[in-house]
C-alpha positions as CSV (number, residue, x, y, z in Angstrom):
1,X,111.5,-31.6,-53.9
2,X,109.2,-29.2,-55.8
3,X,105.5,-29.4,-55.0
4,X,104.0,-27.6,-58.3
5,X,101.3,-30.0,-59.3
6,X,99.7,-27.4,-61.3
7,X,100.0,-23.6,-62.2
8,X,96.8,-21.4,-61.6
9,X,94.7,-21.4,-65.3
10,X,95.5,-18.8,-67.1
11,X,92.8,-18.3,-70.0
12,X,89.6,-16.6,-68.9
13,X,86.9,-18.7,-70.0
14,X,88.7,-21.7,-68.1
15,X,89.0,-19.3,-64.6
16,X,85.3,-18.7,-65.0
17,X,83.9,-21.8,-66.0
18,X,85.2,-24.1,-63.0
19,X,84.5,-21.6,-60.1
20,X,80.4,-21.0,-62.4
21,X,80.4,-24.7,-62.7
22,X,81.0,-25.8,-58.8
23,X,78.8,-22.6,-57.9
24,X,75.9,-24.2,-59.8
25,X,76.5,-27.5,-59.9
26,X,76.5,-27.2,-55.7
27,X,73.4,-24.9,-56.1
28,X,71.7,-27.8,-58.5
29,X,72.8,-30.8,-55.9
30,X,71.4,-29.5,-52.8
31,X,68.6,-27.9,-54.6
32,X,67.5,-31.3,-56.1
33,X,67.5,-32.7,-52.5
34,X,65.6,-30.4,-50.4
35,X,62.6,-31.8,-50.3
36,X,64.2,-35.5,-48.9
37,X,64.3,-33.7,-45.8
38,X,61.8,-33.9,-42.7
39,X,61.6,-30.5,-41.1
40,X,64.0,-29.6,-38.5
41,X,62.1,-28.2,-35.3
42,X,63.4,-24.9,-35.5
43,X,62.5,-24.5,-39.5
44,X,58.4,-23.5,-38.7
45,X,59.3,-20.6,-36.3
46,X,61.5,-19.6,-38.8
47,X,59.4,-20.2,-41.5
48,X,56.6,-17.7,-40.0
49,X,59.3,-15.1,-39.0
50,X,60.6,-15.5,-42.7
51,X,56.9,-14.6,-43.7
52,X,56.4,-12.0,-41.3
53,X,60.0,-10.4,-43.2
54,X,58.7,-10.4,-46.8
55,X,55.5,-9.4,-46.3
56,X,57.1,-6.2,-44.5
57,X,59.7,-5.6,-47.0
58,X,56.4,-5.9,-49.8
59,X,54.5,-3.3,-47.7
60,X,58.2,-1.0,-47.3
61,X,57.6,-1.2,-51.4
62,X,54.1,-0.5,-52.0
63,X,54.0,2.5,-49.3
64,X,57.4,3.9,-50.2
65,X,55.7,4.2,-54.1
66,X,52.6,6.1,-51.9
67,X,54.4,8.7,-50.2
68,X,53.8,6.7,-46.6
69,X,57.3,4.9,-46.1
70,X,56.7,5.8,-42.2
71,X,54.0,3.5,-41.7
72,X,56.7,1.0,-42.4
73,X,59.4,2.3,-40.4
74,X,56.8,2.8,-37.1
75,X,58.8,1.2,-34.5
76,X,55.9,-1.5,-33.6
77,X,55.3,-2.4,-37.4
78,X,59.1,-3.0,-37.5
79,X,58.9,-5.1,-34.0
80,X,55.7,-7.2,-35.1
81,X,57.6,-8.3,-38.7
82,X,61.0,-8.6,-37.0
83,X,60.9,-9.5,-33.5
84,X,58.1,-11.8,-33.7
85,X,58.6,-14.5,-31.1
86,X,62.7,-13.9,-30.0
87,X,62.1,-17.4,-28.0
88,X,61.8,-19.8,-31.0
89,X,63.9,-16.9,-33.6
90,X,66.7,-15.5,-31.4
91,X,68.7,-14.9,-33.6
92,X,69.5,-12.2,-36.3
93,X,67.2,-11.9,-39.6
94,X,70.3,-12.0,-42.3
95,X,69.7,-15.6,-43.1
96,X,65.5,-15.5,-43.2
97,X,66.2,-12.2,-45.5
98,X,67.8,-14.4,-47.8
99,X,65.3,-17.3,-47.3
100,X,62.3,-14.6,-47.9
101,X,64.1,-13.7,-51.2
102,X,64.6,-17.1,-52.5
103,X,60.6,-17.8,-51.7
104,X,59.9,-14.7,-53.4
105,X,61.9,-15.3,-56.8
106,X,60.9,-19.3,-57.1
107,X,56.9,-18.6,-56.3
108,X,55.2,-21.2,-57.8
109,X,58.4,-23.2,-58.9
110,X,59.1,-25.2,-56.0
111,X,57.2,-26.9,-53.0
112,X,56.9,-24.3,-50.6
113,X,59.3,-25.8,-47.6
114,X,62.0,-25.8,-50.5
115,X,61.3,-21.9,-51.3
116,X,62.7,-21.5,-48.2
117,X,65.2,-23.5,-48.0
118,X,67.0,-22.5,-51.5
119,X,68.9,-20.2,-48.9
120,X,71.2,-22.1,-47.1
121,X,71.8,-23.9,-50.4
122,X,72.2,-20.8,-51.6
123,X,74.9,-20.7,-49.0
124,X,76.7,-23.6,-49.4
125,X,77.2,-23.2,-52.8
126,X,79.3,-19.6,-52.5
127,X,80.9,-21.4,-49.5
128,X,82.0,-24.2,-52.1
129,X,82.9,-21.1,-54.6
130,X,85.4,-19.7,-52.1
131,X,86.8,-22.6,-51.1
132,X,88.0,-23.1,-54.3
133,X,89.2,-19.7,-55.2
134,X,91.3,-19.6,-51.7
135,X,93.2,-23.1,-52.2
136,X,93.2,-22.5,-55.9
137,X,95.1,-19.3,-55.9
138,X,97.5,-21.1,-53.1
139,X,97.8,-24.5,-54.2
140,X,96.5,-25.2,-57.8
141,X,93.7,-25.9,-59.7
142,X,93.5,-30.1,-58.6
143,X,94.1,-28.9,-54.6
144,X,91.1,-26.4,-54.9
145,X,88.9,-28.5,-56.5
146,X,89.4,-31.5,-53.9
147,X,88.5,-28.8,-51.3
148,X,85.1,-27.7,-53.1
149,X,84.7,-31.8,-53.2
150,X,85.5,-32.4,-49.3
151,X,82.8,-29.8,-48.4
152,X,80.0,-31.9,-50.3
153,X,81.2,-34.9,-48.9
154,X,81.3,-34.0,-44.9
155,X,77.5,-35.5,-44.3
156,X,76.9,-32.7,-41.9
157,X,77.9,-29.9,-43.7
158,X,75.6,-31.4,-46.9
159,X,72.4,-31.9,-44.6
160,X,72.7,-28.5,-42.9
161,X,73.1,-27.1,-46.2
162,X,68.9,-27.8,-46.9
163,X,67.6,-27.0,-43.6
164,X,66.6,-22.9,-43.3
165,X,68.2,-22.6,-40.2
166,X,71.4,-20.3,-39.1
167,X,74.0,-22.8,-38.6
168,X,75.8,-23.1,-42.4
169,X,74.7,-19.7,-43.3
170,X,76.8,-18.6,-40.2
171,X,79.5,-21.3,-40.9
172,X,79.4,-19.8,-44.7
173,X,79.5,-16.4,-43.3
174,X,82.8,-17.3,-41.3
175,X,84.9,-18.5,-43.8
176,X,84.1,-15.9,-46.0
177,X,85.1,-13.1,-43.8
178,X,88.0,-14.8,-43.4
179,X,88.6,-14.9,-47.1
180,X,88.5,-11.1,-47.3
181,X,90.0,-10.7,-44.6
182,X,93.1,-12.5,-46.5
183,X,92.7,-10.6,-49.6
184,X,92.4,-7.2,-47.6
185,X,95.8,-7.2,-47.1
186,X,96.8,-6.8,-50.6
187,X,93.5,-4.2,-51.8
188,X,91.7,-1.6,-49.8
189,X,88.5,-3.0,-52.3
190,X,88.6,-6.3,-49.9
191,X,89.1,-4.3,-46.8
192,X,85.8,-2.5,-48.0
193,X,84.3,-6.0,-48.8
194,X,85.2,-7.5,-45.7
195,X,83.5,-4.7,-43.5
196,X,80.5,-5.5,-45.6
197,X,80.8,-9.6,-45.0
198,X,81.2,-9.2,-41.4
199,X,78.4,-6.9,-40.9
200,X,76.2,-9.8,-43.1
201,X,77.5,-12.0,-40.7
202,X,76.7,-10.1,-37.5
203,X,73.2,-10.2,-39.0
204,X,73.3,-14.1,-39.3
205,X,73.8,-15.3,-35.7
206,X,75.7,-13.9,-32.4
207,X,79.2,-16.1,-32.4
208,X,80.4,-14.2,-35.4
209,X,81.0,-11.0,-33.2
210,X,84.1,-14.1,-32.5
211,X,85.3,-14.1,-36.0
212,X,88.0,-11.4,-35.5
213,X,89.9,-13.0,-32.9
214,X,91.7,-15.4,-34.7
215,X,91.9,-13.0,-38.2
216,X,93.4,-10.2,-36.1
217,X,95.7,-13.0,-33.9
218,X,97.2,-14.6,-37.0
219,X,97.1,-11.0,-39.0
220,X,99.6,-9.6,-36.0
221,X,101.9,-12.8,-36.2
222,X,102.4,-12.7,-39.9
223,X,101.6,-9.1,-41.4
224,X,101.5,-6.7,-38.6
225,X,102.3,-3.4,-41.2
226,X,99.5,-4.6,-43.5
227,X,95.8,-5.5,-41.7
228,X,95.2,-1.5,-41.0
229,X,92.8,-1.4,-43.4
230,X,90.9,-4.3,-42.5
231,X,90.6,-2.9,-38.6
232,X,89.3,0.2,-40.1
233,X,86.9,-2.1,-42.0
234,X,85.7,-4.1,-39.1
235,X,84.9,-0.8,-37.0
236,X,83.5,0.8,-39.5
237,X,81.6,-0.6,-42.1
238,X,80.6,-3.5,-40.5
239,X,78.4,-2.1,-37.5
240,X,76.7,0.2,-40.4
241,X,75.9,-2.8,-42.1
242,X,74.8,-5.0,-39.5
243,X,72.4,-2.6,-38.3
244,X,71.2,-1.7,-41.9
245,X,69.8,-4.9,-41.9
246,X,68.4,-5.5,-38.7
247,X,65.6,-3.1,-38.9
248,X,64.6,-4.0,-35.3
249,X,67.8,-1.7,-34.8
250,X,66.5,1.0,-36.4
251,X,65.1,2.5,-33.1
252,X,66.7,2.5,-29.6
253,X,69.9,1.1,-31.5
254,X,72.5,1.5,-28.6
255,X,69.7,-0.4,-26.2
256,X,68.9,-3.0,-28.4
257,X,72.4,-3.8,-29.5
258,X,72.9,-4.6,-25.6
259,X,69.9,-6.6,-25.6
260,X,71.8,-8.5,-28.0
261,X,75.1,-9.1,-27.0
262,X,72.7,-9.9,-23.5
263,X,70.8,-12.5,-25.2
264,X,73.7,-13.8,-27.1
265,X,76.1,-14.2,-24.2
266,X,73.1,-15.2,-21.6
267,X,72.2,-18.2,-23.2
268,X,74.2,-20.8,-22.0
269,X,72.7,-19.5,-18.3
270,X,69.6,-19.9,-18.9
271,X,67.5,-23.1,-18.2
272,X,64.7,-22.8,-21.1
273,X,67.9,-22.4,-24.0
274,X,70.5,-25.0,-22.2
275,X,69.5,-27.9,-23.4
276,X,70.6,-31.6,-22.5
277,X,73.3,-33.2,-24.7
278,X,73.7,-37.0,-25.0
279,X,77.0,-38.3,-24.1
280,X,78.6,-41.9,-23.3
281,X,74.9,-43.3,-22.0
282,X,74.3,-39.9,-20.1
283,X,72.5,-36.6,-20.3
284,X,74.7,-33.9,-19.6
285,X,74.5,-29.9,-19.3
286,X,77.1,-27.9,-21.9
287,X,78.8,-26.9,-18.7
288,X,78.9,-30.5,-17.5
289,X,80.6,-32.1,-20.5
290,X,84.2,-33.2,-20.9
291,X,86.7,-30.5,-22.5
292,X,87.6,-32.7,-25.5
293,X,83.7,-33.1,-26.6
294,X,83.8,-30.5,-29.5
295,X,87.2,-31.6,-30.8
296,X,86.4,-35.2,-30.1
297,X,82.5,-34.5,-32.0
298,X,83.8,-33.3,-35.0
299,X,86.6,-35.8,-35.3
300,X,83.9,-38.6,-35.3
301,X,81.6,-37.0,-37.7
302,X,84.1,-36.3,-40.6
303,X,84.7,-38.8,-43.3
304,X,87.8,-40.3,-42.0
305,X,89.7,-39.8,-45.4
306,X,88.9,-35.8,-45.1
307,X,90.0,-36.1,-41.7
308,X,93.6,-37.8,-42.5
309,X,94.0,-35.5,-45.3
310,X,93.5,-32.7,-42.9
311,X,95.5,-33.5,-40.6
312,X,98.4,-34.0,-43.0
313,X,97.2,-30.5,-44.3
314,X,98.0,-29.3,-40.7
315,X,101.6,-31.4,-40.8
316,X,102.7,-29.6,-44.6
317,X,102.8,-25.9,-42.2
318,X,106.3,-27.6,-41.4
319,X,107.7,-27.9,-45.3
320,X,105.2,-25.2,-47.5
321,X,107.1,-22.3,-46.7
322,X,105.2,-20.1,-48.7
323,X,102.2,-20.9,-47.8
324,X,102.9,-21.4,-44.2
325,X,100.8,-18.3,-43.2
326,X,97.3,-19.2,-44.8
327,X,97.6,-22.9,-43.5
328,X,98.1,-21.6,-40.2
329,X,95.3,-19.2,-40.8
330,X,92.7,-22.5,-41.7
331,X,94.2,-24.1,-38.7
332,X,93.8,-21.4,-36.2
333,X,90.0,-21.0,-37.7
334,X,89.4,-24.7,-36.9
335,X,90.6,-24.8,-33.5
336,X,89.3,-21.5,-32.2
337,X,86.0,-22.5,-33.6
338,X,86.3,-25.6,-31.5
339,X,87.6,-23.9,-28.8
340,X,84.5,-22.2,-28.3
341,X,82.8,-25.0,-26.7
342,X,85.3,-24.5,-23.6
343,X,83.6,-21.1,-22.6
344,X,81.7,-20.3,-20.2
345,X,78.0,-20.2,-21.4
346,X,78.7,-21.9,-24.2
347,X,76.0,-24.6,-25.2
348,X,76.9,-27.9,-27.1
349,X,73.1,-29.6,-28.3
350,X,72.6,-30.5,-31.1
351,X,75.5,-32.8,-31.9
352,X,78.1,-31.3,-34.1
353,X,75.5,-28.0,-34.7
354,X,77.3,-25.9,-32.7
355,X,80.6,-26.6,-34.5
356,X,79.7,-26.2,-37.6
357,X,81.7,-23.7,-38.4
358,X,84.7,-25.3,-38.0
359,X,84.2,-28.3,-40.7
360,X,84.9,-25.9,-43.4
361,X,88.2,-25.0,-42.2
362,X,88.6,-29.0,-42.3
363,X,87.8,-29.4,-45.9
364,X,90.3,-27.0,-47.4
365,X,93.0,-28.5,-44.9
366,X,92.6,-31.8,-46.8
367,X,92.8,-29.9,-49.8
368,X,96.1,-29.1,-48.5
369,X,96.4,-32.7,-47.3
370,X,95.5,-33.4,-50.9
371,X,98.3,-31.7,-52.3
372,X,101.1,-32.7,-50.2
373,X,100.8,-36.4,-50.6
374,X,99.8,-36.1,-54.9
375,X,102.9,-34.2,-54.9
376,X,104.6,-36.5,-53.3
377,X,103.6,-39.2,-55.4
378,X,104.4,-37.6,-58.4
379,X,107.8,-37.0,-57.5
380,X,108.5,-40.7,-56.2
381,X,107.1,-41.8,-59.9
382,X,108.9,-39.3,-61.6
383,X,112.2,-40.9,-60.3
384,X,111.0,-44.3,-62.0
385,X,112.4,-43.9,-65.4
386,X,109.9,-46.7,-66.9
387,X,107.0,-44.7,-65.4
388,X,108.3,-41.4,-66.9
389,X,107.4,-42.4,-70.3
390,X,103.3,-42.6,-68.9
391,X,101.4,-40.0,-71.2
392,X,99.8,-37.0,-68.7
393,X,101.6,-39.1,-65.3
394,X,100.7,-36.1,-63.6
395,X,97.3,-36.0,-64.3
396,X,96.6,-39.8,-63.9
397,X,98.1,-39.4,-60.5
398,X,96.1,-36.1,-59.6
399,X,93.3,-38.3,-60.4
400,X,93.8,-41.3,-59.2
401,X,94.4,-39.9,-55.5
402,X,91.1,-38.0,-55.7
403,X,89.1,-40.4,-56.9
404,X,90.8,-43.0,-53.8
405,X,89.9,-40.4,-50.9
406,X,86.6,-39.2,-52.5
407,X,85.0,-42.9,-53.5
408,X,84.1,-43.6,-49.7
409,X,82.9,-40.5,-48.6
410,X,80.9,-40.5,-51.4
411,X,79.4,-43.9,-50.9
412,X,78.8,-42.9,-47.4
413,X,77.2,-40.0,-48.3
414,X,74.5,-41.7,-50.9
415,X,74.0,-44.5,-48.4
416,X,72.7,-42.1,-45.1
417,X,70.9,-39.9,-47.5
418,X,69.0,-38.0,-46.5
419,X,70.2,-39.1,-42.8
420,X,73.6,-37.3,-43.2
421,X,73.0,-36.0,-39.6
422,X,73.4,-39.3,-38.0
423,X,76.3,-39.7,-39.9
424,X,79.7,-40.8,-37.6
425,X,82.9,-42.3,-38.5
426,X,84.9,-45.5,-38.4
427,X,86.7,-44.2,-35.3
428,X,83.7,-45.3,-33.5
429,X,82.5,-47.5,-35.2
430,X,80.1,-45.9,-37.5
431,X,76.3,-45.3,-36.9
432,X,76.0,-48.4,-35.1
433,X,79.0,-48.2,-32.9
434,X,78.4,-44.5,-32.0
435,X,75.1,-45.9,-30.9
436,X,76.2,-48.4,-28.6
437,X,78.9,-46.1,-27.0
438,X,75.9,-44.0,-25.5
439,X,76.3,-41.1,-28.5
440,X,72.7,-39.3,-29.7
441,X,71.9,-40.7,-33.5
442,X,69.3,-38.0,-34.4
443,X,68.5,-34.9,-32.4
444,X,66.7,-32.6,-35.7
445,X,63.5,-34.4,-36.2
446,X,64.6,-34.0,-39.8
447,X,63.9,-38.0,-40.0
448,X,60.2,-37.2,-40.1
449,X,60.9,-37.3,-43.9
450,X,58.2,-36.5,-46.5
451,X,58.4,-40.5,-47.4
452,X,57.8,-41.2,-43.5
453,X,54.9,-38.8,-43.6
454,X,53.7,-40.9,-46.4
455,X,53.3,-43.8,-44.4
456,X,51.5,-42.1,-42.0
457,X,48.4,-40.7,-44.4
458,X,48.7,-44.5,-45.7
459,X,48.7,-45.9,-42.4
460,X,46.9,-44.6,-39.9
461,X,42.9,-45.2,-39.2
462,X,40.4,-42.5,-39.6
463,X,40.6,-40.0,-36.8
464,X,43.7,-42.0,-35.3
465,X,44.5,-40.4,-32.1
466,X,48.5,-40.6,-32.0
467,X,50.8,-39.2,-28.8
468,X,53.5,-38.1,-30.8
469,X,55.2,-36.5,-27.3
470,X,57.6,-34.0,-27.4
471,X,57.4,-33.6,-31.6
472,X,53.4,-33.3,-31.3
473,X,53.8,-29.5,-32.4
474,X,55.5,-30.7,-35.7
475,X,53.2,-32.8,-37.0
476,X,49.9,-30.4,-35.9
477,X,52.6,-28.0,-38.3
478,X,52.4,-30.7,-41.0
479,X,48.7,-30.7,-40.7
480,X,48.1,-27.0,-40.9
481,X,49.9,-27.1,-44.3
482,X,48.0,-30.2,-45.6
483,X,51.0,-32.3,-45.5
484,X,49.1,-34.8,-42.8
485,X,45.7,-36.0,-43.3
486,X,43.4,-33.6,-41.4
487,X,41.0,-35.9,-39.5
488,X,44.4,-37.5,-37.5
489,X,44.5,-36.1,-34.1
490,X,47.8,-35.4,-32.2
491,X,47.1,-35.4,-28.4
492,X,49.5,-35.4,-25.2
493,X,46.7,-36.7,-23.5
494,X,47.1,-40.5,-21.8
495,X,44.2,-41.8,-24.3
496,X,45.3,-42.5,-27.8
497,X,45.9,-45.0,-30.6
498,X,49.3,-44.7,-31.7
499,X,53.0,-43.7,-29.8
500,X,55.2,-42.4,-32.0
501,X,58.9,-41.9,-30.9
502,X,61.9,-39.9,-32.2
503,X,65.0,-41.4,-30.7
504,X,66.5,-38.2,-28.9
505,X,67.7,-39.9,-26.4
506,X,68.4,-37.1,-24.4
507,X,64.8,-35.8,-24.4
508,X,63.2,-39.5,-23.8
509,X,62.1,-40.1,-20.7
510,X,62.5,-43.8,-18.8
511,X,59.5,-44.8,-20.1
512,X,60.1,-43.7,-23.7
513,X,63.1,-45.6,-23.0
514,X,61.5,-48.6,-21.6
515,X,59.5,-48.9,-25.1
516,X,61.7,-48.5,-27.4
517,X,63.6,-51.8,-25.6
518,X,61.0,-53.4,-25.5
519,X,59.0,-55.9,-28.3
520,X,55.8,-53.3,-28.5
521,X,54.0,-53.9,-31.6
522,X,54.9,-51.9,-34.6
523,X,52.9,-49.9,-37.5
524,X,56.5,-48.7,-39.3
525,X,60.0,-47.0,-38.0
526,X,62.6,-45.1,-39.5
527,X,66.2,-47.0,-39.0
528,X,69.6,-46.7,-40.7
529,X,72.3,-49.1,-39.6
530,X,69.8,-50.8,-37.7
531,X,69.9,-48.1,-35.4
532,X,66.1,-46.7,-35.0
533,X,65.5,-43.2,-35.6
534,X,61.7,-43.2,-35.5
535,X,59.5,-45.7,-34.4
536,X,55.1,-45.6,-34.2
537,X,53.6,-48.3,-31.7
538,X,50.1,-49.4,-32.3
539,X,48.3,-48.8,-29.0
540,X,45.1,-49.2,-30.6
541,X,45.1,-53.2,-30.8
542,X,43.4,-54.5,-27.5
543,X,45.2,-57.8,-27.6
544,X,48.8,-56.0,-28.1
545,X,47.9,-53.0,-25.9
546,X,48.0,-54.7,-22.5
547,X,51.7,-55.1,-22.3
548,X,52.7,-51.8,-24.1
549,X,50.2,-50.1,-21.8
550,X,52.0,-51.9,-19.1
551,X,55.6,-49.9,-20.0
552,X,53.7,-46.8,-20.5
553,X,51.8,-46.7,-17.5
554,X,48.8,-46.4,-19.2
555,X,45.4,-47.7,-18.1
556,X,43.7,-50.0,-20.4
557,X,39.5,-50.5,-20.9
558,X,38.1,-53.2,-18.8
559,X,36.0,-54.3,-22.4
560,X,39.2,-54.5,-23.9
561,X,41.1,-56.7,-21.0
562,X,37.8,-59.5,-21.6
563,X,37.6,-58.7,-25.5
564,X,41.2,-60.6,-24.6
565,X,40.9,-62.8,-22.5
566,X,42.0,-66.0,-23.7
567,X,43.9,-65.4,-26.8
């Protein structure tokens, strides 16, 4: 049976304008939607460290056009603009380079959270890009643009892709190495590029020192005689480029490389960055966790129509002969990315975070998926000699598949917006049903949206007092930059007005827990599938404050207690 749904286009305004359009139109999507987002806890550390970046790279200018370029490259300027903090920025400046660019270029454009956060959309839209070019050349025009598609439409990959952190620019990072990798084993130019990509990537975050592994694995099973170029590459060119920029490298390179593999490996050791994970009702260390969690994490927070199609796209390695190899490749990607979770010292917070990386590897095996079953539909019609007769039956078919496994994922999408990170599947029965099992709904604090913040200026009585626990040091952040009234005062202290609550279960504590059960009075909450994200309890009402107080262990005013007494 043939398979040929479509040949590759072959005029050259058509081969640029899909792979400009999907580029743009990705950058114009995520771009639009930025600023739905709360902050995620990491994004202010990085925001500052961003900063601290382009305000060194505008000095590097202005001395360099003086004559003084050293006062720039002095090891402790170079430590205080790029080693600010390594607690709350461990990891490599590649992605906050990028971040400090975008803020630079749309000064006075855009809000200034989005300015920094045009990056990893930035990101996301070359990963779309490449996903198309890859299953494209393989496949056809319809198979790569279902792949550029299925990337949008996994909720995670879309809601990382506004948040300036290092998790989809690493994720992007991976699967374009890969790419080059692919392509440098036709063209020493690719061999060249993919030296330079995986040095970007070094510069991104520590687990793509990983990436080779499975390239170099599947490279030796399927063309042994031709990946010489791309070793020479990788030990080569990347290591100049990955310390080219990492200025922090610049001086004492050989020690500070070991300080970071050390810090890299290390982590998953050490108490203050092994966090607790939420799993089935319990909290859990990384190392305590089931094997199956990463495979079983990713499975349950993918659209289940990508995830079918995937898995079919795993199946079609059995009949696509000829492009058995490059299947195998997005296969071995997806698992070894997975896989990762198994090590020792790996950590798993942060629900499917960690993962990441392997949900792009997903989407272009559905585009594979994709292909296999249109095909196979078009050649069961074809056989119909009333159906042959059907004007552009191809086409309609093409179509009419995509439009079937996009519509849901789609809706899905639109209706968690811009929750996408609480997002899980049918196979647990949604947000709801992955709540009841004991899984963790929000982790981010990305549901402290700019519309929740709102509420809160709206709200909240002059010089409220609000415990706002563990997140207290993002709103004082939203309050420095005039986001949150200024006479509001966050305290940790045991007297205020107002409890407010993000529901990480794994950070609450059995009174947190206790509340949040319980029928404490109200002033507004975040929810989506009636599953509560945030929730702020009015304190502040003597008459409602005795039994919330009571849960809290909190004392209460004697005036308060008569004030009451009575009612």
């Amino acid at each position: 049976m043939t398979m040929e749904i479509s040949a590759p286009l072959q005029n050259r305004a058509a081969r640029w304008f899909i792979p400009s359009a999907l580029f743009l139109g990705a950058l114009l999507l995520i771009g639009a939607t930025l600023k739905d987002y709360g902050l995620a806890w990491d994004e202010p550390s990085y925001f500052h460290a961003t900063d601290l970046h382009l305000q060194w790279m505008l000095d590097a200018q202005r001395n360099l056009a003086q004559g003084e370029l050293r006062k720039s490259l002095d090891d402790d300027s170079i430590k205080t603009a790029w080693r600010w903090n390594p607690y709350n920025v461990p990891h490599p400046p590649f992605s906050r380079i990028v971040s400090a660019v975008t803020k630079w270029l749309s000064a006075g454009m855009l809000e200034p959270f989005s300015s920094y956060r045009l990056a990893p959309a930035f990101f996301f839209a070359l990963l779309v890009l490449v996903a198309y070019l890859w299953i494209s050349e393989l496949l056809g025009i319809a198979a790569g643009l279902f792949s550029a598609v299925a990337l949008l439409l996994i909720p995670n990959l879309f809601a990382y892709a506004h948040i300036a952190v290092t998790d989809l620019p690493l994720a992007a990072m991976w699967f374009l190495t890969a790419y080059c990798f692919w392509k440098g084993l036709g063209h020493w130019r690719w061999s060249m590029a993919l030296g330079i990509t995986w040095g970007l990537a070094l510069s991104t975050k520590f687990p793509a020192l990983l990436i080779p592994v499975p390239l170099m694995i599947w490279a030796h099973l399927f063309h042994r005689q031709r990946y010489a170029n791309n070793i020479l590459a990788l030990m080569f060119v990347a290591p100049l480029v990955m310390v080219a920029t990492q200025p922090y490298l610049w001086h004492q390179t050989g020690l500070r490389v070991l300080e970071f593999l050390y810090e890299g490996i290390s982590r998953g050791y050490r108490p203050e960055t092994n966090f607790g994970v939420f799993f089935l009702n319990q909290v859990m260390l990384s190392k305590d966790l089931p094997w199956y969690y990463p495979f079983y994490l990713v499975a349950i927070t993918t659209p289940e129509a990508i995830l079918l199609l995937a898995l079919l796209g795993v199946a079609a390695t059995l009949w696509l002969r000829a492009q058995r190899p490059a299947l195998i490749l997005f296969a071995l990607n997806a698992i070894f990315v997975m896989s990762l979770g198994l090590l020792p010292g790996a950590v798993l917070h942060d629900g499917v975070r960690q993962m990441l990386s392997a949900m792009p590897w997903i989407a272009v095996l559905s585009g594979v998926g994709y292909y296999v079953l249109t095909s196979a539909f078009v050649n069961v019609v074809q056989q119909r000699p009333l159906l042959q007769l059907t004007p552009n039956l191809k086409a309609k078919i093409t179509a009419l598949v995509f439009l079937l496994f996009c519509a849901n994922p789609a809706f899905e999408l639109y209706l968690t917006h811009p929750f996408q990170l609480s997002f899980y599947n049918r196979l647990v029965g949604g947000i709801r049903g992955a709540y009841d099992r004991g899984l963790e709904i929000t982790y981010f604090m990305e549901a402290f949206t700019p519309v929740f913040l709102r509420k809160l200026n709206e709200k909240l009585p002059p010089n409220a007092v609000v415990n706002a626990s563990y997140a207290n040091f993002m709103f004082e952040f939203y309050q420095k930059r005039g986001v949150l009234r200024s006479d509001i005062q966050f305290s940790a202290g045991e007297r205020f007005d107002f409890y407010l609550l993000l529901n990480r279960r794994s950070a609450l504590s059995a009174r947190d827990h206790r509340l949040l059960r319980s029928a404490a009075p109200l002033v507004d909450s975040v929810t989506i599938a009636t599953v509560p994200l945030v929730a702020l309890f009015n304190f502040g009402d003597p008459c409602s404050y005795s039994g919330t107080a009571s849960i809290m262990s909190v004392a209460r005013p004697s005036d308060d207690q008569e004030s009451c007494a009575g009612k």
